[in-house]
N, C-alpha and C positions, 0 to 999 in steps of 0.2 A: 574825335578819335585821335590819338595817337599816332604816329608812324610805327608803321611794320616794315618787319623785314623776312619773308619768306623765300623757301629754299622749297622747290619739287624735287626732284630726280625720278627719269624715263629708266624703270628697274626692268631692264627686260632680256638682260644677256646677250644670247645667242638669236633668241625670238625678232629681235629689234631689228637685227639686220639680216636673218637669213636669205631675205631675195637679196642680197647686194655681196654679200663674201658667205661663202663659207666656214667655218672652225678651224682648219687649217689655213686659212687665208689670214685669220683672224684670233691665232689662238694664243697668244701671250695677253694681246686684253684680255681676252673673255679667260682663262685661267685666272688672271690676278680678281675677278672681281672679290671673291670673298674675301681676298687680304683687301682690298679697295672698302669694303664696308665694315671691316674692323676696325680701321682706321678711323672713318668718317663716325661712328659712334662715339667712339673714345675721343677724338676733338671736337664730336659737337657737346659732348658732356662738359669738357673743359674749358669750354668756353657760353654751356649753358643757349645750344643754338637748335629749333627744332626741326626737324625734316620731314618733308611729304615723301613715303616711295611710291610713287604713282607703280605698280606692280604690275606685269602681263599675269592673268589668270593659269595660263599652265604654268607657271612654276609655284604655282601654289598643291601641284601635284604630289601626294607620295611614291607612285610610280604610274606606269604605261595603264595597270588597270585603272586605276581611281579616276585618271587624267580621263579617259574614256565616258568614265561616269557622267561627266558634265558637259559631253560636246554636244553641242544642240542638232537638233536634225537641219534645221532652215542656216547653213550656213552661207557665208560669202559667196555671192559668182562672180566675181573680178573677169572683166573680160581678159584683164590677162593674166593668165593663169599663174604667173609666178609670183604674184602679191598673195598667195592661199600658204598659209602656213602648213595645210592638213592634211598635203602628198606627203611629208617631210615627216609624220608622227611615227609610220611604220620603219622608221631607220634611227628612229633615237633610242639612246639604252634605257632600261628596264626602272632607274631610280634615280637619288643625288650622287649615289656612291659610284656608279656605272658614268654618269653621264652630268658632270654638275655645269654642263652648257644648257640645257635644259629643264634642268629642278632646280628647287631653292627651297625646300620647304625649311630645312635647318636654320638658314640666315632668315625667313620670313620671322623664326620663333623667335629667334635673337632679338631682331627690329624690336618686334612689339613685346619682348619680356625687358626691355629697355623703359620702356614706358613713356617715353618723353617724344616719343615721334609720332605720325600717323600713318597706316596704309590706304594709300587707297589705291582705284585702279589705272589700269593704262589698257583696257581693255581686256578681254578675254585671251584673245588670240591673235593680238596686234591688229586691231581692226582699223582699215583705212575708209573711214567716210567720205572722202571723196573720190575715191578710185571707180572706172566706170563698171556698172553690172551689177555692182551692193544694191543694197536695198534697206531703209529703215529700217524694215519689221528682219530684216536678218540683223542689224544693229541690237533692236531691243531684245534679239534671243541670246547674243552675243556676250550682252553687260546682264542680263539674268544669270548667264552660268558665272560667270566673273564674281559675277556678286554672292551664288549658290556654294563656291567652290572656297570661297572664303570663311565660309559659316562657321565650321568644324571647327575653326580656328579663335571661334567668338571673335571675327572679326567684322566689322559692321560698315561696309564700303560707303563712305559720303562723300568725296571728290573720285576727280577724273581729271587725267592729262591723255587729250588725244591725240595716237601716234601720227606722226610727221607732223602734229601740229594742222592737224587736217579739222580746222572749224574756225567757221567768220562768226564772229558773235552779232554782227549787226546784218547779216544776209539770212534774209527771207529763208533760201536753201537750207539752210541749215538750222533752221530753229524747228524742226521737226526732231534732228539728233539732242536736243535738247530738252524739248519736250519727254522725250523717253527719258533722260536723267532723270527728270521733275519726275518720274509716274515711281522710278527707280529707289527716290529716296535721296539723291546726289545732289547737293547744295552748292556745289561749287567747282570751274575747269578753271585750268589755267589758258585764257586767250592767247591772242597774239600780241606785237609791242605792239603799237597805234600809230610808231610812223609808217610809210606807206612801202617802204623797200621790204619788209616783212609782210605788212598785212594784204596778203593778195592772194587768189585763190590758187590751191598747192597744185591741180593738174592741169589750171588751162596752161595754153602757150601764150606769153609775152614777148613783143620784142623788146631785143635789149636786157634777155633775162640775164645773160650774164656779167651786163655795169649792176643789176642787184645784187648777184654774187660779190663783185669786186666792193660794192660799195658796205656791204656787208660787214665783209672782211676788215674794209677800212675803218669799221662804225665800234669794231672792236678794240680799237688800239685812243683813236680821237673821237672826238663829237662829232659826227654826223648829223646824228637825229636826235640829242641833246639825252635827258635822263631817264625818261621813260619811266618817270615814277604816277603813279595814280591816288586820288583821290579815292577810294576804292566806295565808301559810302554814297557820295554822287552818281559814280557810274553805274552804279548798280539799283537806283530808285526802279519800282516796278518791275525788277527782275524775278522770273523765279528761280533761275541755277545762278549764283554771281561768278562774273567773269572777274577772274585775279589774271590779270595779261602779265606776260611775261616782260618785266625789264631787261634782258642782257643772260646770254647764252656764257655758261663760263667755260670756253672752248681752252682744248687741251693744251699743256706747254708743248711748246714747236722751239725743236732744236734749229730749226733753219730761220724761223722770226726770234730765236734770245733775246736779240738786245731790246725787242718792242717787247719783254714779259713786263717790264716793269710801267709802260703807259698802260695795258691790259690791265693792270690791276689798280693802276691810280684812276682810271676810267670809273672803274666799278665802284670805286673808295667814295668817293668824286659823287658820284649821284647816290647812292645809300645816305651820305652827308647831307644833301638836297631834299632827301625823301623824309628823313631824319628832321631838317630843321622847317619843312615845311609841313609835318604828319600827313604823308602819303604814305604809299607801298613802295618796295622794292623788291620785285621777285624775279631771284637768281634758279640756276636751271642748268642741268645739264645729266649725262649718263655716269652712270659707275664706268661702265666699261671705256669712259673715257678717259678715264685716271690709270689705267689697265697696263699702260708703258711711261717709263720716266715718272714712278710713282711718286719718289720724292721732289723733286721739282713739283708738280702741279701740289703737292699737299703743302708745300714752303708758300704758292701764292694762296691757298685756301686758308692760309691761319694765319696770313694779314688779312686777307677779310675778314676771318672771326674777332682779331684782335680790333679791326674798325669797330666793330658791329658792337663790343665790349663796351669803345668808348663811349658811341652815340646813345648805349641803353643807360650807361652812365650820366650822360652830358643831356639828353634831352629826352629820356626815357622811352628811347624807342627800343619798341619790343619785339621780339623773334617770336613766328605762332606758325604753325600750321595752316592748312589750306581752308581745314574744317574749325580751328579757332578762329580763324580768322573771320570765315563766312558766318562763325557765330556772333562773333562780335558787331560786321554789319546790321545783322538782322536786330540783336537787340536795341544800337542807335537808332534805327528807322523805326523803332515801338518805344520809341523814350519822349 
């Protein structure tokens, strides 16, 4: 196989983070996103690059009623209460035009009358599988409505990016949440990187969690943990969901780190090149609503990486695909 170069985005607004700010805490990102996704169409057009919108399921609502329609009885019990999306439904407004923190069905049509991108989900209703009190079988009613709620739209859910990044692809734990993808129809999550300051489980306590914060932060700018590109056909021998792990979070421009935008992006150039001349993966990742402030700075370093990404499809024909081309392409080298 070739090198790939994929791109997810966690499309989820306001859903993404409501336990953590509210709309007014929060409402110059989450207003820009729709100018944020005008955008990222028209440059991935122009540069020929395709996109996963891993999608939270309620914004695939037309309004309050429909949204209704598909909320499952067996929902989340988070023991703590403020990871439930579902207090929060009786105070949001009525449609997109009331309330476009909350809907999306307009931009969803967009996406996909675009044709060169993929939807898939990010769960229903921002579902945290590792949070304590969930339960599997409320996961599998979880990604049924996700999945039901998309239909109308001839939309046909094959991947999954799960929120916070909440699943180990090689723990025991969690191949049950997996399992239910496989029953779902879903071919393919985006994992975590493979170095160990990322891959660890999202709720227990570590100490020392926060040198993996700092070291994080610092993994963004230099090498840390080198490039994080994958072999994605090896790893995935004997899978049934293939795990596409994430390379590199492409975190927002920061007016107080400036002068580090420019190693942030020679970072990223830097191993896409690696992935590129070695035919691995590279998969980038990040929110709309991250782009949401200082929209042109962050799109100034987004289209030098389109323009990298131009060269290497040129230079060694590595190629931009989806989450679901991509998991097709696996499948058909492991039957060749």
């Amino acid at each position: 196989m070739k090198g790939h170069f994929v791109i997810s985005l966690d499309y989820e607004i306001h859903w993404g983070v409501f336990d953590k700010k509210t709309v007014d805490e929060y409402r110059e990102n989450l207003e820009n996103v729709g100018k944020v996704i005008d955008r990222l169409l028209e440059m991935s057009d122009k540069y020929n690059v395709k996109i996963t919108f891993s999608t939270v399921g309620f914004l695939f609502a037309e309004d309050k009623t429909d949204l209704f329609k598909y909320i499952p009885e067996n929902k989340p019990t988070y023991l703590i209460e403020k990871f439930s999306p579902y207090p929060l439904l009786e105070s949001i407004g009525n449609n997109e035009k009331e309330d476009p923190f909350h809907y999306a069905l307009s931009r969803i049509k967009q996406i996909k009358a675009n044709g060169n991108h993929e939807i898939g989900t990010h769960t229903f209703c921002h579902f945290y599988c590792h949070e304590h009190g969930q339960t599997v079988e409320q996961f599998d009613d979880d990604l049924k409505s996700a999945i039901n709620i998309a239909k109308p739209l001839d939309i046909d859910i094959k991947s999954i990016v799960f929120p916070r990044n909440m699943i180990e692809a090689n723990k025991l734990i969690d191949r049950p949440y997996l399992d239910v993808c496989h029953k779902h129809g879903i071919g393919s999550f985006r994992g975590k990187e493979k170095a160990y300051i990322y891959n660890i489980h999202t709720t227990k306590f570590y100490h020392g969690w926060y040198l993996f914060k700092m070291l994080r932060l610092l993994d963004a700018y230099i090498s840390v943990t080198g490039s994080n590109t994958y072999k994605v056909e090896v790893i995935n021998k004997d899978k049934k969901v293939y795990n596409l792990p994430s390379s590199r979070l492409l975190r927002a421009y920061s007016s107080k780190l400036k002068f580090l935008e420019p190693l942030k992006v020679r970072r990223i150039k830097k191993a896409m090149t690696h992935a590129a001349k070695h035919k691995e993966m590279f998969h980038l990742w990040w929110h709309p609503h991250n782009f949401g402030t200082q929209i042109d700075e962050n799109f100034k370093n987004l289209e030098q990486i389109f323009k990298t990404y131009k060269k290497l499809n040129e230079t060694y024909g590595f190629e931009s695909e989806t989450m679901t081309g991509l998991a097709k392409k696996i499948k058909a080298s492991q039957q060749e």
